[in-house]
N, C-alpha and C positions, 0 to 999 in steps of 0.2 A: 504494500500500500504506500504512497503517497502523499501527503497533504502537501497544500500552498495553499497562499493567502490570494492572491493573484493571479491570471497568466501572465505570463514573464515575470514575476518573482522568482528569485531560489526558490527548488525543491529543496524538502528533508524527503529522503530517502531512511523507511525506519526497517529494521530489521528487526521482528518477534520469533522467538521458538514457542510451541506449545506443545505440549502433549495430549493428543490426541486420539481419536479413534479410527477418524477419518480426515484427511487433506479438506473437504470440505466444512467440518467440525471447527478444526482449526483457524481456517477462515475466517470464520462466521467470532469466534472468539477475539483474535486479534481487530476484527472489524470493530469488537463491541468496544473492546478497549481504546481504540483509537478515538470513537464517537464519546466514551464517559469524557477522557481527559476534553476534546473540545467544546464539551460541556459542562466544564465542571473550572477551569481554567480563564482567567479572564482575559488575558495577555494571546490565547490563543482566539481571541472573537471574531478576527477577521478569517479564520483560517479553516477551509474544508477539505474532506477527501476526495480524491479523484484517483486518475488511472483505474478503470474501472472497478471503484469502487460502485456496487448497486445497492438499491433501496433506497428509500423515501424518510425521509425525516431529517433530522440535525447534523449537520456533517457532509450533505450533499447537494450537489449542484442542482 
């Protein structure tokens, strides 16, 4: 996954491991975690996921 604040901004490129069950499982975890911090974080207000990140709510374009 991805975030930027912008296009043409710097990406953060983030790197999560999880233990999972499934590659999909895993996803869907690191995804949630990426959406708490940009909702929980004030500093990141401007900043959503992308690179195919999907689904609908806080975090997406």
């Amino acid at each position: 996954m991805t975030a930027t604040a912008d296009p043409g901004d710097d990406l953060i490129d983030l790197v999560l491991f999880s233990l999972a069950d499934s590659e999909a499982e895993a996803m869907l975890t690191a995804r949630a975690a990426c959406l708490r911090a940009l909702e929980r974080a004030p500093e990141l207000i401007a900043w959503r996921l992308s690179d195919g990140a999907a689904g609908d709510g806080p975090g997406t374009r």
